[in-house]
C-alpha atoms as one frame of an Amber mdcrd trajectory, in Angstrom:
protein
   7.567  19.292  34.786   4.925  16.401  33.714   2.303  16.210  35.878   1.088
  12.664  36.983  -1.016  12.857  34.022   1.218  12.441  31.875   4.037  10.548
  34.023   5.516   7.466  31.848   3.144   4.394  31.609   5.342   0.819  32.906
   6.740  -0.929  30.290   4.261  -3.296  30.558   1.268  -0.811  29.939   2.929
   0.735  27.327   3.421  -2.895  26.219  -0.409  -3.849  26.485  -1.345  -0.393
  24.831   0.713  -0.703  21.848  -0.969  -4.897  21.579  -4.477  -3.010  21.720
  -3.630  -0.584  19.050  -2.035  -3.333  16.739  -4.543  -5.594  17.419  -7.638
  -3.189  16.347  -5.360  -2.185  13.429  -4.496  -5.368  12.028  -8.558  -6.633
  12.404  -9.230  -3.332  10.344  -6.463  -3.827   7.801  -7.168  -7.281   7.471
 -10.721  -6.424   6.745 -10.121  -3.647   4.098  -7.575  -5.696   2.232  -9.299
  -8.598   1.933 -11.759  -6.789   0.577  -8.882  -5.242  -2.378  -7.646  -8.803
  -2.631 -10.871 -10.106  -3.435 -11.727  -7.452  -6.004  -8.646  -8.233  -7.500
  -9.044 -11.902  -8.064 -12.637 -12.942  -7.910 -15.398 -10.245  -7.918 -15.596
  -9.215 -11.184 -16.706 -12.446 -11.808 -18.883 -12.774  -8.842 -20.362  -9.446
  -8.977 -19.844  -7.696 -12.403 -20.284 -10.966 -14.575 -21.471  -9.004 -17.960
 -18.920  -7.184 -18.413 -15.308  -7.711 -20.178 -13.043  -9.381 -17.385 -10.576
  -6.143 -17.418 -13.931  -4.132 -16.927 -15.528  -6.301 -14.919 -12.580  -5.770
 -12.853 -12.612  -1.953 -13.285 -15.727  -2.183 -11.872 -14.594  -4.171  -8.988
 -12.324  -1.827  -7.738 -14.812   0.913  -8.196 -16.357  -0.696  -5.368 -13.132
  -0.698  -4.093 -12.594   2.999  -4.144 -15.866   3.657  -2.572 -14.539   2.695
   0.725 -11.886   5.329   0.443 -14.395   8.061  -0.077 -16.547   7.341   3.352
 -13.068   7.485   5.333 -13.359  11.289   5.839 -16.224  11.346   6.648 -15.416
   8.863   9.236 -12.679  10.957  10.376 -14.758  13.843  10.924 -17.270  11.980
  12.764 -14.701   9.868  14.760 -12.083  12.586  15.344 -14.967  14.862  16.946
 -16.207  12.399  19.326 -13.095  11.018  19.445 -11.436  14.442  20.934 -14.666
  14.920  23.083 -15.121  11.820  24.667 -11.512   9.959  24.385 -10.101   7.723
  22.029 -10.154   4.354  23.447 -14.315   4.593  23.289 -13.939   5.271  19.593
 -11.500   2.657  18.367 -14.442  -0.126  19.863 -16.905   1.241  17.927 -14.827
   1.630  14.701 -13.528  -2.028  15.385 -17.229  -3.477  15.737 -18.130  -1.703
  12.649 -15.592  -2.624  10.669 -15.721  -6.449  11.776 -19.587  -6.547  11.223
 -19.645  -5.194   7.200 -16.832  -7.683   6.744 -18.999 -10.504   8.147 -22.007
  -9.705   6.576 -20.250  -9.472   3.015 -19.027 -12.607   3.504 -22.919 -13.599
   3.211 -24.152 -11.854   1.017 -25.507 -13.082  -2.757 -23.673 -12.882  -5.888
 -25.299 -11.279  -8.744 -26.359 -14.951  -9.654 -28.924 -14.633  -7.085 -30.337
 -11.485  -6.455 -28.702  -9.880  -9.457 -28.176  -5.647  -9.634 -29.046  -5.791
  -5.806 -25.733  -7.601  -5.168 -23.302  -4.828  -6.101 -25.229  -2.271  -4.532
 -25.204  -4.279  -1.263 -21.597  -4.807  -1.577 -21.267  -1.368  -2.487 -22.969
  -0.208   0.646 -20.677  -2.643   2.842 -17.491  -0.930   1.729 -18.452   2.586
   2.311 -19.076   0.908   5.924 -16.107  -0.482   5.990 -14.583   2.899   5.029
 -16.439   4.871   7.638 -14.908   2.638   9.612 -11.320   2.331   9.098 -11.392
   6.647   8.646 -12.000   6.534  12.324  -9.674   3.771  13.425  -5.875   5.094
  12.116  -5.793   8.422  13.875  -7.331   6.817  17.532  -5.383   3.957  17.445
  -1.723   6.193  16.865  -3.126   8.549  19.049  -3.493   5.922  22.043   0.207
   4.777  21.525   1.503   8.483  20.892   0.311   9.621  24.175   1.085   6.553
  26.301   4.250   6.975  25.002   7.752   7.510  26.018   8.283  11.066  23.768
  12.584   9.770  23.035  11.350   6.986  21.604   7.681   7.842  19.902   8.586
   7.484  16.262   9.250   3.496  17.533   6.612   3.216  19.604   3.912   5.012
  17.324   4.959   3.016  14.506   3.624  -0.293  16.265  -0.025   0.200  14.931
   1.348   1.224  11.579   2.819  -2.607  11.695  -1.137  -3.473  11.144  -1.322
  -2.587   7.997   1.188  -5.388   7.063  -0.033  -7.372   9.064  -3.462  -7.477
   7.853  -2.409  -7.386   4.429  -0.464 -10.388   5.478  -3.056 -12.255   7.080
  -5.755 -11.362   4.359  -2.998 -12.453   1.252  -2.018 -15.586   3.670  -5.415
 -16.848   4.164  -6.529 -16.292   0.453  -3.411 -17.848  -0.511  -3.809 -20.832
   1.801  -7.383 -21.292   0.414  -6.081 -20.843  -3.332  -3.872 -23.434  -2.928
  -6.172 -26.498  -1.199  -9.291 -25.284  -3.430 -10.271 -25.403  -7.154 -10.741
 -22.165  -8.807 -14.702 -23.126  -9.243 -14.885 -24.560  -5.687 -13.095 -20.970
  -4.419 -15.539 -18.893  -6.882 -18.696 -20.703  -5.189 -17.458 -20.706  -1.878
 -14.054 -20.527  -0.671 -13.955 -16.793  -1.138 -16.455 -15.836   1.936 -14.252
 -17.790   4.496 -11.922 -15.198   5.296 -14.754 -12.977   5.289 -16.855 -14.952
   7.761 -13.327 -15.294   9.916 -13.480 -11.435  10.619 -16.364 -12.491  13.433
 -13.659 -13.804  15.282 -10.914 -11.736  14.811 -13.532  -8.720  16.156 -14.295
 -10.754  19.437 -10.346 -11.234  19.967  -9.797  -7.934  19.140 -12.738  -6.615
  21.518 -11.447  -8.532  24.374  -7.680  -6.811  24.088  -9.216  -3.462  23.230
 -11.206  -2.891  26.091  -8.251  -3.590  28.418  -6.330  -0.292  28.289  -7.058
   3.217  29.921  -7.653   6.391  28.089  -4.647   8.344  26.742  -3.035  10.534
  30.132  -2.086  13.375  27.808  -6.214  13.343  26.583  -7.400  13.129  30.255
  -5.285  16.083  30.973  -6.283  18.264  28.154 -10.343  17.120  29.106  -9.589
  18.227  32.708  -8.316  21.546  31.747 -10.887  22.387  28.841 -13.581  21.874
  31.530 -11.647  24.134  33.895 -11.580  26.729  31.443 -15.886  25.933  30.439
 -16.402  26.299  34.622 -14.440  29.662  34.282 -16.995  30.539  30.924 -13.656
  31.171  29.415 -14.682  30.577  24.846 -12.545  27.923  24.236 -11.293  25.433
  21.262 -13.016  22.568  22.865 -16.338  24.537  22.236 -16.101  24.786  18.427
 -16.601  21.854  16.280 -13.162  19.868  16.080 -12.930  20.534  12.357 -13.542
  24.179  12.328 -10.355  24.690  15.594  -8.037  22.053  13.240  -8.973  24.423
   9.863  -8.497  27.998  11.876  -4.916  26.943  13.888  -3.628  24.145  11.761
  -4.249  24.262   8.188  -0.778  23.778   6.747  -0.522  21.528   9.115  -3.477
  19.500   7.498  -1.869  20.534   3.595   1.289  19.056   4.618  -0.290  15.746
   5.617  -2.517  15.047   2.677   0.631  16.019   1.013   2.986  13.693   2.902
   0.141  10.782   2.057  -0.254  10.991  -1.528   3.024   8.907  -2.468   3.193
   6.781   0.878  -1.199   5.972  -0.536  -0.559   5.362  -4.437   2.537   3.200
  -4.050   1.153   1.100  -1.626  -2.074  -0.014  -3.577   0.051   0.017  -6.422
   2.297  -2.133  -4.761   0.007  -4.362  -3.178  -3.441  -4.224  -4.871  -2.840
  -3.609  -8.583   0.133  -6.347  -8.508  -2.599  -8.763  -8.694  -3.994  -7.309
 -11.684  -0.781  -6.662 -13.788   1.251  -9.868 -12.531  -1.466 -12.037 -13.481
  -2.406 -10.571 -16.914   0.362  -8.999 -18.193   3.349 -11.248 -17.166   1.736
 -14.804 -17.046   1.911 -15.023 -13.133  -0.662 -17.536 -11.622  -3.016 -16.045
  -8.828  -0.812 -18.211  -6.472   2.359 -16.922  -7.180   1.262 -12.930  -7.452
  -0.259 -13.718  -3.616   2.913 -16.022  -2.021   4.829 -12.760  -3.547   3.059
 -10.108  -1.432   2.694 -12.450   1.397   5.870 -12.748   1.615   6.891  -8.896
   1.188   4.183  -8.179   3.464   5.837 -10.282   6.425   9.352  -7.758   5.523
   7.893  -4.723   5.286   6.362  -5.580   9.063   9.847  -6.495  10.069  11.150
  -2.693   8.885   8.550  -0.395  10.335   9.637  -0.423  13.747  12.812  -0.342
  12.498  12.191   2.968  10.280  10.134   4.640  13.518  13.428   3.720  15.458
  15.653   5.734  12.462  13.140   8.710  12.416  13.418   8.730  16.484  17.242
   9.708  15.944  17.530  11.420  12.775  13.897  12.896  12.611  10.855  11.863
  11.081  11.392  14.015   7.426  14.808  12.856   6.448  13.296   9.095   6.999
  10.041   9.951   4.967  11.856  12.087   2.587  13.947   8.650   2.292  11.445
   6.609   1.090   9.479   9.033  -1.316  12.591   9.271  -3.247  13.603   5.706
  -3.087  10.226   4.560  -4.075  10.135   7.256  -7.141  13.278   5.924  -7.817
  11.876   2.297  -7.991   9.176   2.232 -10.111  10.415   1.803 -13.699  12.788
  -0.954 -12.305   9.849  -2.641 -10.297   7.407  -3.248 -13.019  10.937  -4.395
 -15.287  11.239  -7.270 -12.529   7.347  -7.923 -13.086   7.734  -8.188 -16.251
  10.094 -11.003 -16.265   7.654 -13.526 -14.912   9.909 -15.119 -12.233   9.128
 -15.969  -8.863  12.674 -14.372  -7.648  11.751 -11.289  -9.190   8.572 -10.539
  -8.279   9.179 -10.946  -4.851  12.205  -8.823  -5.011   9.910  -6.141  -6.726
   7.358  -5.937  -4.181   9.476  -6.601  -1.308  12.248  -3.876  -2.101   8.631
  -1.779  -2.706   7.385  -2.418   0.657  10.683  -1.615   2.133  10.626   1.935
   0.526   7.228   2.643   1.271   8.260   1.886   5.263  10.300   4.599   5.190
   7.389   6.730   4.833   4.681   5.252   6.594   7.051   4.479   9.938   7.544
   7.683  11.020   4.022   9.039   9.494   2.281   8.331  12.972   4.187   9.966
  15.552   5.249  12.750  12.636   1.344  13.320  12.203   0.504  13.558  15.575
   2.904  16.100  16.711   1.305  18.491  14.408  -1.853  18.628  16.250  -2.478
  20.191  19.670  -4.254  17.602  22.289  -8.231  18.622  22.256  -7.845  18.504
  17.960  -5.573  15.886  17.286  -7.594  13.540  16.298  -9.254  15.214  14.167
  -6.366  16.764  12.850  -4.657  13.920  12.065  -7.513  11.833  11.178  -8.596
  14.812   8.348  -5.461  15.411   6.872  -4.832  11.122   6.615  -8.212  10.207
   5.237  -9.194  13.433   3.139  -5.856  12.705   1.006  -7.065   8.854   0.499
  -9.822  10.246  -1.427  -7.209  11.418  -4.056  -4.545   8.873  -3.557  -5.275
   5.192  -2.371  -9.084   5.299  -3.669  -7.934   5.647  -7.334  -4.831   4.330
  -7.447  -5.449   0.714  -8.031  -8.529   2.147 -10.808  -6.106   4.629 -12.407
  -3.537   2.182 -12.748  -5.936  -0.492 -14.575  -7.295   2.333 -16.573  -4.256
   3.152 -17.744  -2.848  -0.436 -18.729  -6.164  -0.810 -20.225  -5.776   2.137
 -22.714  -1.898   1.942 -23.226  -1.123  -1.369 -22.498   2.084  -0.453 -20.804
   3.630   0.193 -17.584   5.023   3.188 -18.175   2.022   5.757 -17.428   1.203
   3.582 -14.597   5.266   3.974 -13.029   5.021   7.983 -14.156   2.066   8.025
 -11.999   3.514   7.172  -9.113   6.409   8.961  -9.087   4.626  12.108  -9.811
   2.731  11.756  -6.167   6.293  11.253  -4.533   7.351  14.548  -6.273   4.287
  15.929  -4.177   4.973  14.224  -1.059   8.730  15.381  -1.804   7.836  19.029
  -1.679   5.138  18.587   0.933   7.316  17.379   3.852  10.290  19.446   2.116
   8.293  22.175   3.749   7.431  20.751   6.938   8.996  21.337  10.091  10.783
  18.676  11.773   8.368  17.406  15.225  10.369  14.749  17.149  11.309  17.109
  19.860   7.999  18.379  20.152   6.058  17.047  23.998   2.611  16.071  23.473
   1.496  16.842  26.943   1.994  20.405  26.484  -1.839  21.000  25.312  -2.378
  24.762  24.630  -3.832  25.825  21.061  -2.826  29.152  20.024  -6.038  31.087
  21.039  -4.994  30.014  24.413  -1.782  32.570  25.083  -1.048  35.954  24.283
  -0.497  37.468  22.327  -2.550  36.428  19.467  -0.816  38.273  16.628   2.604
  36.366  16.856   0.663  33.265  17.905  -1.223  33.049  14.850   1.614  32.691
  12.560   2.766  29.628  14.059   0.174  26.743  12.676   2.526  24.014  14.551
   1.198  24.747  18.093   0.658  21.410  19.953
């Protein structure tokens, strides 16, 4: 029976919950993929002028990686605080950080002015904002997850995933918007730090929602009964370090999600990020056109996540993922064909159909992810297995894939590469078990009952 704890929220809770996680989310996306646009399309210039443009650009997104490889580290920093002292005070903090690098790049010199410094400014900024966002996804599903009603979780959960198009749609719309009214000299000098200066007010919006909501019930209940068991001197999981509990009881757990990431990762900054490479140089598409394309595929792939989470609620979250890692596989070599073609129609039929695709996977990724993890380790469970697998998958991808037009001059390697990771997210969650029937509320780790033997065998405790 659920205790009061963990009793329903209202609909309109749940409702203001799910605004607070998107909101945070879509500040945080918006932040981080401005920052990929803007590689993309003006920093080699800005920041890496000596080099050759496709290096200078290599460079860029160099930079670009970097923020990837802070994000663990912000999930093990986050997720241990995050499962000690609740998620909601987290997801502030990550939110202020986040909104204050984005600010501050959006001041800072170009290598015009301060010269070597710049880069290694900006460079410092984006593993900020990387610390940052590491910290952010597995809070902000988390808070929805456990509000949640458990019949319908894969819908509800898959609200804050909707921030990731959303940002990317209100980072692409506002560079697009500024594309269009400015020259390209007056949006190298200038127009570029707008959208960056913008994040100050997105963070005070976002602040205001944030701080709103209550802590997750199904958190407060698992607190309440780790510090029965501390009263009783009973050795528990909350006592050891979040990371070491997730490693001991959950470790295929933590395999199958860097697993489950690596296609769902590559695609999407393939999709999205190294478009505005390719498009531009290799198929004659203005900077204009390459951004009204993912704008608009970013405002359909919003439209399907909830719509996905919904699917995964009544089929299960692996035949939906296993969906869309085989139908974006599947897609590549006709994808960069459309590209290649130069129309408008095209393109925006090749990202969009893309974006659908990747949906499939990253709908039912939040509420799949979390009901892996028992209660006192979740976030860092989740939070690990997400961010340690960007370090191999979205840091790179957008790098790897210029690298590899650069030294081939074809799409090809770049479409094999991708479909290689969803052959590894294909076998990953191949393996999984299925989680949608799994209750969140019910908080004990294996240590917890006897007896141990048996226990330990099953690493999908929650």
């Amino acid at each position: 029976m659920a205790s009061a704890a963990t009793a329903p929220p209202t609909p309109n809770n749940l409702k203001r919950i799910v605004a607070a996680s998107l909101i945070g989310t879509t500040i945080e996306w918006y932040d981080f993929f401005l920052y990929g646009s803007a590689a993309a399309l003006v920093f080699n210039k800005l920041f890496f002028p000596e080099s050759d443009p496709l290096v200078g650009t290599l460079l860029s997104f160099l930079t670009y990686a970097v923020g990837f490889a802070a994000r663990p580290l912000g999930a093990l920093v986050f997720g241990h605080y995050g499962d000690r002292l609740g998620r909601k005070k987290l997801l502030v903090l990550s939110l202020l950080m986040m909104g204050g690098a984005t600010f501050a790049i959006g001041l800072l010199p170009t290598h015009a002015t301060i010269g070597t410094a710049a880069p290694v400014l900006l460079t410092v900024l984006r593993l900020v904002q990387g610390f940052a966002l590491g910290g952010e996804w597995g809070g902000a599903v988390l808070l929805v997850s456990e509000h949640g009603d458990a019949r319908r979780r894969g819908f509800w959960a898959s609200w804050p995933q909707t921030g990731a198009p959303a940002g990317q749609l209100l980072a692409t719309g506002v560079l697009s918007l500024l594309t269009a009214v400015l020259s390209d000299s007056a949006f190298g000098s200038w127009g570029w730090r707008i959208p960056f200066l913008l994040s100050g007010v997105l963070v005070i919006v976002g602040l205001w929602i944030r701080l709103s909501v209550d802590e997750s019930p199904v958190f407060k209940q698992a607190l309440a009964q780790a510090e029965a068991r501390r009263t009783e001197a009973r050795k528990t999981e909350a006592e050891q370090l979040p990371l070491i509990a997730v490693l001991r009881h959950h470790w295929r757990d933590v395999l199958v999600a860097m697993g489950a990431r690596m296609a769902e990762n590559i695609s999407y900054y393939v999709v999205t990020a190294f478009i505005l490479v390719y498009a531009t140089t290799e198929a004659g598409v203005s900077k204009q056109t390459a951004l009204n394309a993912v704008l608009i595929a970013s405002a359909v792939h919003f439209a399907v996540i909830p719509a996905w989470g919904a699917l995964s609620d009544r089929i299960g979250r692996r035949p939906v993922y296993l969906l869309g890692a085989a139908g974006v596989g599947l897609w590549m070599f006709p994808f960069f064909r459309l590209i290649d073609t130069g129309g408008f129609g095209n393109l925006i039929l090749a990202v969009t159909v893309g974006l659908v695709l990747h949906g499939a996977m990253y709908a039912p990724q939040a509420a799949f992810f979390s009901e892996m993890f028992a209660t006192r380790m979740r976030y860092s469970g989740a939070s690990i297995g997400a961010q340690f697998a960007s370090v191999a998958a979205g840091a790179p991808a957008p790098l790897i894939a210029t690298a590899l037009l650069s030294d081939t001059g074809s799409s090809t390697p770049i479409a094999l590469y991708v479909i290689a990771a969803c052959v590894l997210t294909l076998i990953a969650v191949g393996v999984a078990k299925e989680t949608r029937h799994r209750d969140l509320a019910e908080v004990a780790s294996p240590s917890d009952e006897e007896p141990a033997a048996p226990r330990a065998a099953d690493a999908h405790t929650v």
